[in-house]
C-alpha positions, 0 to 999 in steps of 0.5 A, spaced: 421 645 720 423 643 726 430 642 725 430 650 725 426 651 729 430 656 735 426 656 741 428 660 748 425 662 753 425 668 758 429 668 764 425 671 768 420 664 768 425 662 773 425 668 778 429 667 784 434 661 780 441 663 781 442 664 772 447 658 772 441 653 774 437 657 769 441 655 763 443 649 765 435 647 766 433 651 760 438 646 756 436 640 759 429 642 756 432 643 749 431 651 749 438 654 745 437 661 747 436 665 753 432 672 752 433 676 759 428 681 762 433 687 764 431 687 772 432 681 773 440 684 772 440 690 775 435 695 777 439 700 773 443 698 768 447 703 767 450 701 773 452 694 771 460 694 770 464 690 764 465 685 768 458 684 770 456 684 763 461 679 762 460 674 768 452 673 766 455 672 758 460 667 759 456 663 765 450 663 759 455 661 753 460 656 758 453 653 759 451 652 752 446 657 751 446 664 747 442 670 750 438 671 744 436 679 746 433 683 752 424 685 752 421 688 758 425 694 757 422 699 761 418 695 767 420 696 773 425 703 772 422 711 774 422 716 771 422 713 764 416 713 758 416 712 751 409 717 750 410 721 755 409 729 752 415 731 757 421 733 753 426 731 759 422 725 759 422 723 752 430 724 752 432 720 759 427 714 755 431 715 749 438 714 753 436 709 756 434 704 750 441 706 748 444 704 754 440 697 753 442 696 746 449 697 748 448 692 754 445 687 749 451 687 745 455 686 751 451 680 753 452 677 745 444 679 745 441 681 738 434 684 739 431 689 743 424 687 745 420 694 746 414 692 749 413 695 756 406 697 756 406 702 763 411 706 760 407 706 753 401 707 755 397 715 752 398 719 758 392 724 760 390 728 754 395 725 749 392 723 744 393 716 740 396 721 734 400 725 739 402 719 742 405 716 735 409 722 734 413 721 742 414 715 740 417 716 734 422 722 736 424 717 742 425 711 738 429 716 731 434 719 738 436 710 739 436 708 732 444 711 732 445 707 738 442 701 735 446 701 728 453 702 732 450 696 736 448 692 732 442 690 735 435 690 732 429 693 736 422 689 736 416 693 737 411 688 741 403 691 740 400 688 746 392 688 747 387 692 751 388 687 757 395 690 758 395 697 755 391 702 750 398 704 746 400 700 739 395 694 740 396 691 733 401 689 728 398 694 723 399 701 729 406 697 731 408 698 723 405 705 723 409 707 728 415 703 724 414 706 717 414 713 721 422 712 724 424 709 717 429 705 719 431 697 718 434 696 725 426 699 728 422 692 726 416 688 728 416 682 735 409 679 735 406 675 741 401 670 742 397 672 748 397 678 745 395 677 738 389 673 741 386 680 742 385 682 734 380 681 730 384 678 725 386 671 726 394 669 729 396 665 721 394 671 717 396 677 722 403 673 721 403 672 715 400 679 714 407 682 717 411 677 714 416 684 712 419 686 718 416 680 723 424 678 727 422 676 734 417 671 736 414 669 744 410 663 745 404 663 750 397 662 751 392 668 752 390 664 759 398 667 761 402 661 761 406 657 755 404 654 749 400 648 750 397 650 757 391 653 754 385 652 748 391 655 743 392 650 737 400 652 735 400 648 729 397 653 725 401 658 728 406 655 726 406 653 719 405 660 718 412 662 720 414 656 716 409 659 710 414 666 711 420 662 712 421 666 719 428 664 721 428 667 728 427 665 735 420 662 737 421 665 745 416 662 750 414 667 755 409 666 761 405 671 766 403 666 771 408 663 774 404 658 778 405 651 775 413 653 777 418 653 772 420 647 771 414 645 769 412 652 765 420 650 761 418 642 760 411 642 758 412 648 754 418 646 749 415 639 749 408 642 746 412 646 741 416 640 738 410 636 738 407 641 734 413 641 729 413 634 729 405 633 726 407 639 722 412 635 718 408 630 718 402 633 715 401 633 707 405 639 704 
């Protein structure tokens, strides 16, 4: 199980790093993949040159890393929302994953990580089913962009504690099925799947089909390990649906500092891989 485990880490867990220390601390850890959050490169990425793109690119590749994919698509942008009931909004939202998929073709990326819960969630008087049908006209207006790309866009569901708008893996499948398309599929987050009635092997195992994407964390906000969640069951259950993507770590408190978040969260994680081999099949 180990020997194929993929795991990487978010950049912005390191805030303020210049990107060159970022990668070469990620690998010194053991991390092979870098999954960046778009703000962390330019406040609108449509302003981002060639040469931009290539620089932060070849800096991550030159240091042995390959960028995995972009998540928090949306945060921190104006004027963009996936269930907004404003037709001018809805395109503009469109336009600009379409723009993040380019970018992460650009970047070597292959997954686009659509979690983003203030930019998703129901506005007043939408309902969750007006909210679906938005969400699905934006996502059916990106699905061209995505296939010339060549990238893959997880939906992330996120529970109530971040937002009211695709809180399990059964809404974000809904939602899948609804676009159609096999560039649109499934991210699962630990924290998150924590807020489910369903427990976290089961629901893995239950979205098996179209599951790409994967982030480690703790419901407590930091890594995997920090907190009560045991991740050996976890996963033997990726291991059970033979998931060949990342395992991506990803944090919401950063106060431990990112050396320490990066170090004890990879360590965790290879620890757990290693009482899984161990374990009788």
């Amino acid at each position: 199980m180990n020997h194929h485990m993929k795991i990487g880490i978010c950049n912005e867990t390191f805030e303020d790093w210049p990107l060159e220390r970022v990668v070469g601390f990620s690998r010194d850890c053991g991390y092979s993949g870098l999954e960046l959050a778009p703000f962390t490169l330019a406040d609108d990425v449509r302003r981002m040159t060639v040469r931009e793109r290539h620089e932060v690119r070849s800096t991550i590749e030159s240091g042995g890393m390959e960028v995995i994919g972009l998540h928090w698509l949306l945060a921190k942008t104006m004027g963009l929302h996936l269930t907004s009931p404003d037709d001018a909004t809805r395109l503009r939202t469109a336009d600009y994953l379409a723009e993040l998929a380019r970018l992460c073709h650009d970047l070597g990326g292959e997954c686009l990580v659509l979690g983003s819960p203030l930019q998703r969630n129901l506005l007043p008087g939408v309902s969750r089913a007006q909210g679906m049908a938005y969400a699905a006209e934006v996502l059916q207006r990106t699905t061209a962009a995505l296939h010339e790309y060549q990238v893959v866009l997880a939906l992330e569901p996120l529970g109530p504690s971040e937002g009211d708008f695709l809180l399990t893996a059964v809404e974000a499948l809904q939602l899948r099925d609804r676009v159609g398309d096999e560039r649109i599929q499934l991210h699962l987050d630990v924290k998150a799947m924590s807020s489910e009635a369903i427990d976290i092997p089961t629901n893995i195992r239950a979205s098996a089909a179209h599951l790409v994407h994967f982030h480690a964390n703790d419901p407590n906000r930091r890594g995997p390990g920090m907190g009560d969640v045991d991740f050996v069951p976890i996963l033997s259950a990726l291991a059970e649906i033979a998931y060949a993507g990342w395992i991506s770590v990803e944090v919401f408190d950063y106060s431990p500092g990112p050396e320490a978040l990066a170090r004890e969260s990879i360590q965790y994680l290879q620890q757990c891989a290693r009482r899984l081999d161990r374990s009788p099949a």
